[in-house]
ZAMARGU-4260 file (C-alpha; in steps of 0.2 Angstrom, whole numbers, plus 5000, padded with zeros to 4 digits):
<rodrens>
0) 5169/5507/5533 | 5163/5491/5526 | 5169/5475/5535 | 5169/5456/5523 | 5165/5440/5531
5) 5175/5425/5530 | 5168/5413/5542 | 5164/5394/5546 | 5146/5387/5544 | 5150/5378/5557
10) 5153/5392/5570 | 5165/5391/5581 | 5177/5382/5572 | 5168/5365/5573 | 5172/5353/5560
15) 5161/5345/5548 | 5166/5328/5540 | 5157/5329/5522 | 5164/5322/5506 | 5157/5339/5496
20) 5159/5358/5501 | 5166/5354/5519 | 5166/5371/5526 | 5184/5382/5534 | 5187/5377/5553
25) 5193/5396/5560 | 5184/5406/5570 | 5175/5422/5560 | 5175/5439/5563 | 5159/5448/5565
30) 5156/5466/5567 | 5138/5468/5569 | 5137/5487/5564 | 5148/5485/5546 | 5140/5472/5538
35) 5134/5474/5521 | 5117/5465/5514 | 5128/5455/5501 | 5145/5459/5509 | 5158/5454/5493
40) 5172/5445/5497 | 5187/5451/5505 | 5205/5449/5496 | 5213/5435/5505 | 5196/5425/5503
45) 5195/5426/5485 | 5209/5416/5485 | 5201/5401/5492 | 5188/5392/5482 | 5172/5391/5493
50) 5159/5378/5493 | 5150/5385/5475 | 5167/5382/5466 | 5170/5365/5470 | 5181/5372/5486
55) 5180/5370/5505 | 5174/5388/5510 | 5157/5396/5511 | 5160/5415/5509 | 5146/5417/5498
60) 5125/5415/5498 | 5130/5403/5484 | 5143/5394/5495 | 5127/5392/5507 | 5116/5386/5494
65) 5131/5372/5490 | 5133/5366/5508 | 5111/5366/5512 | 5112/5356/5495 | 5124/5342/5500
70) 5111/5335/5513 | 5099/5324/5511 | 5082/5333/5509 | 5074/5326/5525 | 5086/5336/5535
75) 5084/5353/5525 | 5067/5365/5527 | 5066/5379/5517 | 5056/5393/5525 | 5057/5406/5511
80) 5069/5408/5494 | 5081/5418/5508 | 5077/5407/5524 | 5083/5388/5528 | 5086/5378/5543
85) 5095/5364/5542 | 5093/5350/5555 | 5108/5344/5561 | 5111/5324/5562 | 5115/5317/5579
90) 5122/5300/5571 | 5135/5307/5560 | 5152/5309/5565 | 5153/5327/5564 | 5154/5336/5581
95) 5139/5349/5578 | 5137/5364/5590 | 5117/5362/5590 | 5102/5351/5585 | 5098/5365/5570
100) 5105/5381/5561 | 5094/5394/5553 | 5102/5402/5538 | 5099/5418/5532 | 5106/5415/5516
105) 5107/5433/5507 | 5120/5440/5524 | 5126/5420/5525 | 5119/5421/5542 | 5115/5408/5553
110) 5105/5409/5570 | 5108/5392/5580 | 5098/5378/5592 | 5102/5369/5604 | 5100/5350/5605
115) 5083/5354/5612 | 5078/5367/5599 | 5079/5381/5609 | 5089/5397/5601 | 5106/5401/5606
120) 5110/5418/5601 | 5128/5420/5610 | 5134/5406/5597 | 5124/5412/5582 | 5131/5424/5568
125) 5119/5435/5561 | 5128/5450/5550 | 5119/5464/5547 | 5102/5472/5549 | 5093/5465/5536
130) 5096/5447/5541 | 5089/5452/5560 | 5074/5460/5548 | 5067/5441/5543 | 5075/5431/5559
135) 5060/5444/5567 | 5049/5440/5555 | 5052/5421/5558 | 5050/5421/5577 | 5035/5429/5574
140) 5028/5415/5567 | 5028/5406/5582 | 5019/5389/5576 | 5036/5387/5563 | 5045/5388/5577
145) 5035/5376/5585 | 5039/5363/5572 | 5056/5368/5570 | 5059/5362/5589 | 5049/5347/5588
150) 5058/5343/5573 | 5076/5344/5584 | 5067/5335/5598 | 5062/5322/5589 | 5079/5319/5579
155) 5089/5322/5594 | 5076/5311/5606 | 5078/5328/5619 | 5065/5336/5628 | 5061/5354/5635
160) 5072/5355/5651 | 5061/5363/5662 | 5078/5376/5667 | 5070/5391/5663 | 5083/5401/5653
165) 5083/5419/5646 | 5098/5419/5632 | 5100/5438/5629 | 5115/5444/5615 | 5117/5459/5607
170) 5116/5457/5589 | 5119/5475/5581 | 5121/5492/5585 | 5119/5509/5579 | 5126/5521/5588
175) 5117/5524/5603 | 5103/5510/5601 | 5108/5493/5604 | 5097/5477/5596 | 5097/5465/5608
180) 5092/5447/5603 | 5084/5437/5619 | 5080/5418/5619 | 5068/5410/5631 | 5075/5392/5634
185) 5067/5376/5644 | 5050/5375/5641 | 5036/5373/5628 | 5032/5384/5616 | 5013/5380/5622
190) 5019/5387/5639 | 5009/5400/5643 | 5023/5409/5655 | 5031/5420/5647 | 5017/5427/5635
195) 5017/5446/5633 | 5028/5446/5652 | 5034/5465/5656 | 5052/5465/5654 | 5064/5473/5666
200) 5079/5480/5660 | 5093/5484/5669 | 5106/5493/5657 | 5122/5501/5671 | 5111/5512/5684
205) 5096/5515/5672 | 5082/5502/5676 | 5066/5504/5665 | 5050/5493/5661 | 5043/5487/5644
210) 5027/5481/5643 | 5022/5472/5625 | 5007/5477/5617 | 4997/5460/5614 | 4980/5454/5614
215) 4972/5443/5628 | 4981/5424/5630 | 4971/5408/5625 | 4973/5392/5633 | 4986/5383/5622
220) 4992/5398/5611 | 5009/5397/5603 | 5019/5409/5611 | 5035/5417/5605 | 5053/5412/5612
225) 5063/5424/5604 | 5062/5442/5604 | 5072/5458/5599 | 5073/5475/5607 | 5081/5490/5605
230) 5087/5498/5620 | 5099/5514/5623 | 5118/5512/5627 | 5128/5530/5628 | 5147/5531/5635
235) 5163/5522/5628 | 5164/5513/5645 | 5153/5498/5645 | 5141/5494/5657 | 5131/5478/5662
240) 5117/5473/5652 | 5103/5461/5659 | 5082/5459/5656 | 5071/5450/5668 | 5053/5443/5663
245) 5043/5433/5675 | 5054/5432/5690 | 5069/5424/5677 | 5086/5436/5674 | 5096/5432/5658
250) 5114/5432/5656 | 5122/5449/5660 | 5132/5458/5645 | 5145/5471/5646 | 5141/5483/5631
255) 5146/5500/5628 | 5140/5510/5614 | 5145/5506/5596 | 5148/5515/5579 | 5133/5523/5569
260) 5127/5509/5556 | 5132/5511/5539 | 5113/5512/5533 | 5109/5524/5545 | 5124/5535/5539
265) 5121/5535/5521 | 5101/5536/5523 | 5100/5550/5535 | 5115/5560/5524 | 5105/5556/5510
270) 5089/5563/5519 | 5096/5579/5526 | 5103/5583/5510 | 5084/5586/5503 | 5077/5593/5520
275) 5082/5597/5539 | 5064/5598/5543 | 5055/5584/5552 | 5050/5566/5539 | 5041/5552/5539
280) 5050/5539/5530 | 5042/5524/5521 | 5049/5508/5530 | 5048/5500/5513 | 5061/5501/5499
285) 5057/5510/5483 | 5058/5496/5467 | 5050/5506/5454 | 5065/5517/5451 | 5067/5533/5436
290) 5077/5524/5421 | 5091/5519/5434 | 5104/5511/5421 | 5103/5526/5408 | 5103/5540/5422
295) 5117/5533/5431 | 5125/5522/5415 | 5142/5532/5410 | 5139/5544/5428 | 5144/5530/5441
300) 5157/5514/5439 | 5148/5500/5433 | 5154/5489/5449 | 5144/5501/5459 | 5128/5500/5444
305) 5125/5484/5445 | 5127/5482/5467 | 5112/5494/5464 | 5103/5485/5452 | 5102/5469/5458
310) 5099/5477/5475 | 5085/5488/5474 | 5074/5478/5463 | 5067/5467/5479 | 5059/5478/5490
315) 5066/5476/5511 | 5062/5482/5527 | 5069/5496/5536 | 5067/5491/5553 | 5078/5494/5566
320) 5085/5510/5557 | 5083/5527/5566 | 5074/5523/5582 | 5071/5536/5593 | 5075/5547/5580
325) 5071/5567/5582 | 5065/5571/5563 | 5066/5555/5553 | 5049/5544/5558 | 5045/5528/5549
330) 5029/5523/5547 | 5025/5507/5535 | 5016/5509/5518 | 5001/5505/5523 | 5000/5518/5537
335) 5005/5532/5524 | 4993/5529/5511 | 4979/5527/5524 | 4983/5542/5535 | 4996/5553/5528
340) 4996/5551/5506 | 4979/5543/5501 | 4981/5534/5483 | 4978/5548/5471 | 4979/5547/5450
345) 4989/5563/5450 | 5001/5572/5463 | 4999/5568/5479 | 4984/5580/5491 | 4996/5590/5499
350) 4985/5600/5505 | 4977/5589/5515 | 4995/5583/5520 | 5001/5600/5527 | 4983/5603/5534
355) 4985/5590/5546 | 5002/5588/5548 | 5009/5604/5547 | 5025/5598/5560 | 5033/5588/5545
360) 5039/5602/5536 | 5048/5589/5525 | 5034/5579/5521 | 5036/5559/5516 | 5052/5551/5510
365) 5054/5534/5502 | 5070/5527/5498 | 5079/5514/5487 | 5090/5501/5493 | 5107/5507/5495
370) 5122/5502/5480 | 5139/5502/5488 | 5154/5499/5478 | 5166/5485/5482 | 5180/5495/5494
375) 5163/5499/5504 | 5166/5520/5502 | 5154/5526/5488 | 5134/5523/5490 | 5123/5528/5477
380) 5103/5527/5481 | 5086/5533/5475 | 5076/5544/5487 | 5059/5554/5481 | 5051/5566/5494
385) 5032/5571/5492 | 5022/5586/5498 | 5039/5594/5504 | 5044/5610/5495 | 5035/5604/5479
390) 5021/5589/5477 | 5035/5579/5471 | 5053/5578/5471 | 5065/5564/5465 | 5083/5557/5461
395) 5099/5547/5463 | 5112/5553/5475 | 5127/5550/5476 | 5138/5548/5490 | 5157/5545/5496
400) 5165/5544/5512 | 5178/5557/5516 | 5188/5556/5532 | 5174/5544/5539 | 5157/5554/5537
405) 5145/5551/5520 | 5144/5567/5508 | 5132/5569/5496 | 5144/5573/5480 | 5134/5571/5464
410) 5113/5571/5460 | 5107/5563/5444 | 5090/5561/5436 | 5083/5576/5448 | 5063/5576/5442
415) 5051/5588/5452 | 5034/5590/5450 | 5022/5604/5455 | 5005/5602/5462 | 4992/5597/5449
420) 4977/5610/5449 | 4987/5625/5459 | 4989/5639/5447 | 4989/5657/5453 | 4969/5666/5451
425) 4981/5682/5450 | 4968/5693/5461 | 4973/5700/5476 | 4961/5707/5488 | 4967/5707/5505
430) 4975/5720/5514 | 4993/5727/5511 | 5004/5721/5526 | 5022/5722/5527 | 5039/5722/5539
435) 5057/5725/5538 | 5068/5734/5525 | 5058/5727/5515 | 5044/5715/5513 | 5026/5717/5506
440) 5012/5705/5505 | 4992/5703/5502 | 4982/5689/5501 | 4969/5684/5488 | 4956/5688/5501
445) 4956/5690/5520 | 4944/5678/5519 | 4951/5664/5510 | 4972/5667/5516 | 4975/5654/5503
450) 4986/5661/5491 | 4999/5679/5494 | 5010/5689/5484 | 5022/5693/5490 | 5038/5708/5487
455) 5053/5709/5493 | 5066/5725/5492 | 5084/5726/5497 | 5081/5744/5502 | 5098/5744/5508
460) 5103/5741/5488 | 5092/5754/5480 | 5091/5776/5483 | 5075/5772/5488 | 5066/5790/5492
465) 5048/5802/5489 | 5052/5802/5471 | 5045/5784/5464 | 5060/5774/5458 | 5055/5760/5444
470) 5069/5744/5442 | 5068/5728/5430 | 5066/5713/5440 | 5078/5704/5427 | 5090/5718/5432
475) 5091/5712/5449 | 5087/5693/5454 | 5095/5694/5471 | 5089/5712/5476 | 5072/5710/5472
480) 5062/5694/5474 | 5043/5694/5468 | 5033/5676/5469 | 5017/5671/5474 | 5015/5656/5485
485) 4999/5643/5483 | 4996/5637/5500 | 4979/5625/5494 | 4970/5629/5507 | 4969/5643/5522
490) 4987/5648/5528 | 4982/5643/5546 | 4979/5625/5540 | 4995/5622/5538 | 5007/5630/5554
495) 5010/5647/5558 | 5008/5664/5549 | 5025/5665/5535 | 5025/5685/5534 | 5033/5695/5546
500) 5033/5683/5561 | 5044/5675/5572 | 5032/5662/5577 | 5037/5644/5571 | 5033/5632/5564
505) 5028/5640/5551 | 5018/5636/5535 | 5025/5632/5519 | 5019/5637/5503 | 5011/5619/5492
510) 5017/5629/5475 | 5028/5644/5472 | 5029/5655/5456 | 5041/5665/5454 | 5044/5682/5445
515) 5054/5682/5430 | 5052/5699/5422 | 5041/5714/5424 | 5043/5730/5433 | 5043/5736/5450
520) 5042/5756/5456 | 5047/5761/5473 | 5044/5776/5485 | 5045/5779/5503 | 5036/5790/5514
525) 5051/5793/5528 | 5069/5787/5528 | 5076/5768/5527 | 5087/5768/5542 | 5106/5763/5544
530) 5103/5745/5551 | 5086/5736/5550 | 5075/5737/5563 | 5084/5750/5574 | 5071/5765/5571
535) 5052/5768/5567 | 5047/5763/5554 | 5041/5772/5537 | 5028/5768/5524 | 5030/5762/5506
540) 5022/5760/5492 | 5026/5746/5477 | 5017/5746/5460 | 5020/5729/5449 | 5016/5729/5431
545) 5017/5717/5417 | 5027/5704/5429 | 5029/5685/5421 | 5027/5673/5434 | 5034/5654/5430
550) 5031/5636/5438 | 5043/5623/5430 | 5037/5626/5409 | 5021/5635/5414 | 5021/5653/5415
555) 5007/5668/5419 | 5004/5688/5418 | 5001/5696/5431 | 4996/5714/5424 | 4997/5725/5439
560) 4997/5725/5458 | 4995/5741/5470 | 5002/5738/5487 | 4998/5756/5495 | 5007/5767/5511
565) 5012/5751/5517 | 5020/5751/5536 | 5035/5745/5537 | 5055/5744/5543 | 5047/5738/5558
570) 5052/5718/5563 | 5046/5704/5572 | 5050/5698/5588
</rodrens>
């Protein structure tokens, strides 16, 4: 369920004295895991003007932009077209609660400094995972940071404290992981202390190390003083929380574990719905999107159209989201396109993808930002899956959620696109192998193992007998299945043997054509048994002619295939 925000931008009910867009003096209420990116505003506060409309509130991104506006310029620094601080001014007559506030202005977000421009994240309010997204990218830009607590220091004539502080808060949560948001306070940020320190965590009886990954410190360097970690919190009961770096303990917190984040639901629904197997997932979102407002123009309301078009067109991180997870990986763009899907002018080389990662049966997703209507229970998003069953998949899902879990209800726009250059060479070689009641299968070559045909009969279906018994596959789509799958490459590139094994993972065909017409005759040397797999086996043999093979709009002929005194009715394992 989606949670609004009505809240103070002063935090903590502290009261500004302005003559323009003076802000609400109650409390707000945050739920770290609910909030939306652009969370629209709840009933009871669209019945108070805010800040934007002339009004005291600030319930909006707008309302944010009204209030940074209504100082003057030298206490106001833009970091970005989403990112602001605004420096509060010690001779005013307001009671302010620090010496500066970050705002993340798209979540209406607001991370707070002290008086001596150290973060305090037990008083700030950050809604959502895609405002903890830039305050990350922000704190790693240390030298800002830098001049942002020079900047308090100098306006609030303060100085480090030299009371060495960690400030540790928990900031979101996603079921299991918990974010948690720690703040080095006392010292310089040209202190050289706490650069790359091994943290101790101590989370109920578990106690485990983290040791950062950085490169070799220099005399002088800037070094970070706020950092984020995800660490694991299971059990409804909560249990203390505390981190120790260089012989300083924070704060301890009592956290049990929350509800699975919103994003995470409706992504990983939305993901399964295509595959269960193992994925890497772009971390970036998808903008360039199929014809989105005529796909989804008269399918979807338009409230929930345009929360997806205005959303989707700037492109966000997916941090944060499923950490630890068993089958969904992320990996940035950069990484894909270098390892996993180098830039190519058509489809994408599969077969290099299954050749050298043949453990992600699902291949790579990318995803558009998530639309979510106003009450905060439909979702409609983008997703596009290469080298999975086909080069190329893609479409728009959309979601509801029944009785607290997201269903896919509807797809629209489904595209699919085959692997360019695979087409069938239509000779088979290899040897006639087969199992079970039944299935027969040869390669193009024993040599090559790069392309099969394959058979199957529901011999359970058919009098099958000596006497050869000739069926029209037309007549019978579920009882006899003929295709031929295109692997690229050779079959033990890509995983395990597909025919007659048990062995997993196995390998998945890059292209399949299936039969549409044709013939198949049928004789058996022995007797098909009661139940599968409970007596010897037999032999058969299976003549194809004049079978149509089709691939999306393409089509080909095969004109015959023998496969000859085949042993079968036998099974693997």
């Amino acid at each position: 369920m989606i949670t609004f925000f009505r809240w103070s931008i002063l935090l903590i009910g502290t009261m500004l004295l302005l003559t323009a867009c003076t802000p609400p003096t109650e409390p707000a209420s945050f739920s770290p895991t609910e909030a939306p990116d652009t969370p629209p505003l709840a009933t009871e506060a669209a019945e108070v003007l805010g800040c934007a409309d002339g009004g005291p509130g600030v319930f909006t991104p707008e309302d944010v932009r009204c209030y940074l506006a209504s100082f003057e310029p030298e206490f106001v620094r833009e970091i970005d077209e989403d990112t602001a601080v605004l420096f509060t001014d010690p001779n005013s007559t307001a009671n302010w609660i620090g010496g500066a506030i970050i705002y993340h202005i798209p979540t209406v977000s607001s991370l707070v400094l002290d008086a001596n421009g150290d973060a305090d994240p037990q008083v700030s309010h950050i809604n959502g995972r895609t405002a903890l997204v830039a305050y990350q990218q922000l704190a790693f830009e240390a030298e800002i940071m830098e001049e942002i607590k020079l900047r308090v220091q100098e306006l609030w004539q303060t100085s480090d404290s030299g009371e060495l502080e960690i400030r540790l808060s928990m900031v979101w949560q996603d079921g299991p992981n918990s974010l948690m948001l720690a703040a080095i306070a006392g010292i310089p940020y040209r202190d050289g202390r706490f650069y790359c320190a091994e943290e101790f965590w101590t989370i109920g009886e578990l106690n485990y190390d983290v040791l950062p990954d950085c490169v070799p410190y220099s005399e002088g360097s800037v070094t970070p003083q706020i950092f984020f970690r995800m660490v694991p919190l299971a059990g409804s009961e909560p249990q203390p929380v505390q981190v120790e770096m260089a012989g300083v303990a924070s704060n301890v917190l009592r956290l049990a574990e929350g509800e699975l984040a919103v994003e995470t639901a409706v992504y990983q629904t939305a993901i399964q719905h295509v595959t269960t197997q193992p994925v890497v997932v772009r971390n970036e979102t998808l903008t360039d999107l199929e014809n989105a407002a005529p796909t989804l123009d008269n399918a979807i309301s338009p409230e929930l159209l345009h929360a997806f078009i205005v959303g989707y067109q700037r492109s966000k991180s997916l941090d944060f989201l499923f950490h630890d997870h068993q089958t969904i990986h992320r990996q940035p763009g950069w990484f894909i396109e270098r390892d996993y899907l180098p830039p190519t002018t058509g489809a994408p080389d599969c077969a290099h993808f299954r050749r050298e990662y043949s453990g992600l049966g699902g291949g790579v997703i990318s995803v558009s930002q998530i639309g979510f209507s106003p009450d905060g229970r439909t979702a409609i998003l983008f997703l596009r899956q290469e080298c999975g069953e086909t080069a190329v998949t893609s479409s728009y899902l959309l979601l509801e959620n029944q009785a607290d879990t997201w269903t896919v209800v509807a797809e629209y726009g489904q595209l699919s696109l085959d692997d360019a250059g695979l087409e069938p060479g239509l000779v088979y070689n290899g040897r006639s192998q087969g199992c079970g009641d039944l299935l027969v299968y040869k390669a193009n070559s024993d040599d090559a193992l790069s392309e099969f045909l394959t058979v199957f009969v529901d011999a359970f279906a058919f009098p099958i007998s000596e006497e050869p018994l000739t069926l029209e596959l037309a007549n019978h789509p579920d009882a006899i299945i003929v295709k031929i799958d295109l692997f690229g490459d050779r079959v033990y590139n890509f995983g395990e043997f597909p025919y007659c094994n048990d062995v997993g993972p196995e390998a998945r065909a890059q292209s399949v054509w299936l039969a549409e017409s044709g013939t198949v005759g049928i004789s058996i040397n022995g007797t098909v048994p009661a139940e599968s797999c409970i007596e010897d086996g037999y032999e058969a043999t299976v003549q194809l002619t004049n079978v149509t093979f089709a691939s999306g709009e393409e089509t080909v002929q095969l004109d015959e295939a023998l496969f000859e005194d085949v042993y079968v009715g036998w099974c693997a394992g």
